[in-house]
C-alpha positions as CSV (number, residue, x, y, z in Angstrom):
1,X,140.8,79.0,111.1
2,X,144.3,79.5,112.0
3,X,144.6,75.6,111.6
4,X,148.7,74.2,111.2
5,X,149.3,73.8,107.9
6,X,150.1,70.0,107.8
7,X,146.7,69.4,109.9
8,X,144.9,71.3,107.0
9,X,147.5,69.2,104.4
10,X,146.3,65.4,106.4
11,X,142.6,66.7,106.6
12,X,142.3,67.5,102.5
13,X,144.2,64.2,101.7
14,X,141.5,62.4,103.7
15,X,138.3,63.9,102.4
16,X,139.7,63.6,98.8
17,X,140.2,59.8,99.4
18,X,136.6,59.4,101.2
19,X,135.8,61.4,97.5
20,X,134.6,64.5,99.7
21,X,133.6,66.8,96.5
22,X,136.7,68.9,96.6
23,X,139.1,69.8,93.8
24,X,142.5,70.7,94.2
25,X,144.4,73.1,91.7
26,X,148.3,72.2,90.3
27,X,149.6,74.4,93.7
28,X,147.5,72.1,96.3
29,X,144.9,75.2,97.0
30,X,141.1,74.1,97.3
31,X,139.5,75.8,93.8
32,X,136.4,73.9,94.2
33,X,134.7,72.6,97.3
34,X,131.2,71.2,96.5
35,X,128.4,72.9,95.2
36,X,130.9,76.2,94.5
37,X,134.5,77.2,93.2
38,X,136.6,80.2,92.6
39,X,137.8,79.0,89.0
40,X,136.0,81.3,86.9
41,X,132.9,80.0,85.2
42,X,129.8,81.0,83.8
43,X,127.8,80.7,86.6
44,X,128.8,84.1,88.5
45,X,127.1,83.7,92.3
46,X,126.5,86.7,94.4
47,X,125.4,85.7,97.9
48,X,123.1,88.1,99.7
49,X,125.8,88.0,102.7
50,X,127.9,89.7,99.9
51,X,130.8,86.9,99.0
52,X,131.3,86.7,95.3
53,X,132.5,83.1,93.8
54,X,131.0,81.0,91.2
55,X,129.5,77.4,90.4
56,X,131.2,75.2,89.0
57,X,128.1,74.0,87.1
58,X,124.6,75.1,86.4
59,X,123.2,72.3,88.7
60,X,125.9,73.5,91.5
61,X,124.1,76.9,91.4
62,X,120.9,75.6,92.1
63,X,122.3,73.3,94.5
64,X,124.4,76.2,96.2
65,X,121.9,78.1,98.7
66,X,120.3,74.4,100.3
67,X,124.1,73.2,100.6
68,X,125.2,76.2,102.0
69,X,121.9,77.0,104.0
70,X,122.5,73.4,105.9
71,X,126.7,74.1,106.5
72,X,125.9,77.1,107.6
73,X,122.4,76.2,109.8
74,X,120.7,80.0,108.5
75,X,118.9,81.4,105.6
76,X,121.2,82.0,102.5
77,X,120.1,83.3,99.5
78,X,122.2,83.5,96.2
79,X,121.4,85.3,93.2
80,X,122.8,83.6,89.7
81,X,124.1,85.3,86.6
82,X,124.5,83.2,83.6
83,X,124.2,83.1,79.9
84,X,122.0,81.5,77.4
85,X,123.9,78.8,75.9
86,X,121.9,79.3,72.6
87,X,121.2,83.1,72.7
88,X,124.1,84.6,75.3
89,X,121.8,86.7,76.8
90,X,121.9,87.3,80.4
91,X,119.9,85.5,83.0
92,X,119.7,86.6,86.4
93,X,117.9,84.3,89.1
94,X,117.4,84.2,93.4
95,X,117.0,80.9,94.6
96,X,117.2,80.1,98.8
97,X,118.1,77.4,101.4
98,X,114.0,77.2,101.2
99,X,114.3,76.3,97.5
100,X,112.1,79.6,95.9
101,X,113.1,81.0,93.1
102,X,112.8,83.9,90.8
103,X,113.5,85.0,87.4
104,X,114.6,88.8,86.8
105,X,114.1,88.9,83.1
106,X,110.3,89.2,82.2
107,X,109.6,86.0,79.1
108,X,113.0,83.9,80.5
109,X,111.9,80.5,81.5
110,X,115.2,79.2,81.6
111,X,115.8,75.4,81.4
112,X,119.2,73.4,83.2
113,X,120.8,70.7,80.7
114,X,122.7,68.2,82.1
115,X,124.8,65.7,80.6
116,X,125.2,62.2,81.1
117,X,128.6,61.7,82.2
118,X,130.5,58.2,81.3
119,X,132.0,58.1,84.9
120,X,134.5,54.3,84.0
121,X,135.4,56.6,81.2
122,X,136.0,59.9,82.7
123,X,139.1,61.0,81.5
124,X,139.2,65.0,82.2
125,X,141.7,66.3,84.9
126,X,138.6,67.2,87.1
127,X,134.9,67.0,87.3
128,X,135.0,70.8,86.6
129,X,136.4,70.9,83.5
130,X,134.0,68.3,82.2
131,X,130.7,69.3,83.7
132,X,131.4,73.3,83.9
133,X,131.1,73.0,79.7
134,X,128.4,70.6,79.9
135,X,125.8,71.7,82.1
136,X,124.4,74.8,81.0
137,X,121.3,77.2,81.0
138,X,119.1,78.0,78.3
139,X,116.6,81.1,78.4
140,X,113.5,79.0,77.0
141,X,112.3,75.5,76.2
142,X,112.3,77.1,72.3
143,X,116.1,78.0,72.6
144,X,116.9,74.6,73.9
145,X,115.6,72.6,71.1
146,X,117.3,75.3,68.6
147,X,120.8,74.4,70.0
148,X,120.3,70.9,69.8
149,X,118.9,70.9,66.4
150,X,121.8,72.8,65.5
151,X,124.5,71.4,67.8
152,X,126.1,67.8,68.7
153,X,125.1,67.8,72.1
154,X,125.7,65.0,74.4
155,X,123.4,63.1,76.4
156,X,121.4,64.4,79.2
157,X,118.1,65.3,80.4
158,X,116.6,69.6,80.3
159,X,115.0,70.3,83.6
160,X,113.2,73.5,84.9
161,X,114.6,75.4,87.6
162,X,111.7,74.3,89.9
163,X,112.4,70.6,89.0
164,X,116.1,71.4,90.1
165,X,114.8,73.3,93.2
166,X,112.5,70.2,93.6
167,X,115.3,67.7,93.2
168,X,118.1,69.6,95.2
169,X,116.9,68.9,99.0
170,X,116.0,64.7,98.2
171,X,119.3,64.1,96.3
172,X,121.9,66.6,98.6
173,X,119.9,66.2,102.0
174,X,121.4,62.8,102.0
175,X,124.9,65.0,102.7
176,X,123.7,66.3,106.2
177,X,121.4,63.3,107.2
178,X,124.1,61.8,109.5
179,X,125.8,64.1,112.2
């Protein structure tokens, strides 16, 4: 944007204290501006307009394409490739800024966990690091109640990746309701 640096300095301090979703790294860069981050994690997005970065959690790759569809006022599409957390195999999906979405992989039905977080507890240098390990994708239903049977898992609910599509534009649209 070929802003001064001390204007872009003053303009990250004040979105991080009106707790703007944005996540600096130990050098002062941006690695995370909500719902995506360029700190590798296993929620690879490719956007159709061909930039490559990642989510920082399995919700922010849902959320991604609405979020960006509404900064952006066009169509985005995204397509997602993550792992089982039970199985590691490979899940590819599409979602839009209209909410559809599609599964590559015939018989994946994946599910989204995510965790309570204790937020008066939170004690992890950044919301990444905490929810990136957290909220995670599982290929079926089947393969979600295997991990937890076999796995301390913290609290949280499983949702579909329609209930997610669902969710995204009532809980995020409150983000572009004032101008």
């Amino acid at each position: 944007l070929n802003l001064p640096l001390e204007l872009v300095k003053s303009t990250l301090e004040e979105l991080e204290r009106k707790l703007f979703f944005l996540v600096r790294n130990e050098q002062g860069a941006v690695a995370w501006a909500y719902p995506v981050t360029v700190e590798i994690t296993p929620h690879k997005i490719n956007f159709s307009s061909g930039e490559h970065l990642y989510a920082a959690w399995a919700e922010d790759a849902i959320a991604t394409p609405f979020v960006q569809g509404q900064l952006r006022k066009e169509y985005v599409s995204i397509e997602v490739e993550t792992k089982c957390k039970h199985c590691d195999h490979t899940m590819h999906f599409t979602i839009d800024s209209d909410m559809r979405v599609s599964v590559r992989e015939s018989g994946a039905n994946p599910l989204v966990f995510m965790p309570d977080i204790d937020w008066n507890n939170f004690a992890e240098r950044t919301i990444i690091d905490s929810y990136w390990r957290n909220t995670i994708f599982f290929w079926s239903e089947e393969h979600a109640r295997e991990y937890r049977a076999n796995t301390k898992q913290v609290n949280g609910v499983y949702l579909t990746l329609e209930q997610c599509a669902y969710m995204t534009p009532i809980t995020q649209g409150a983000l572009f309701a004032f101008k």
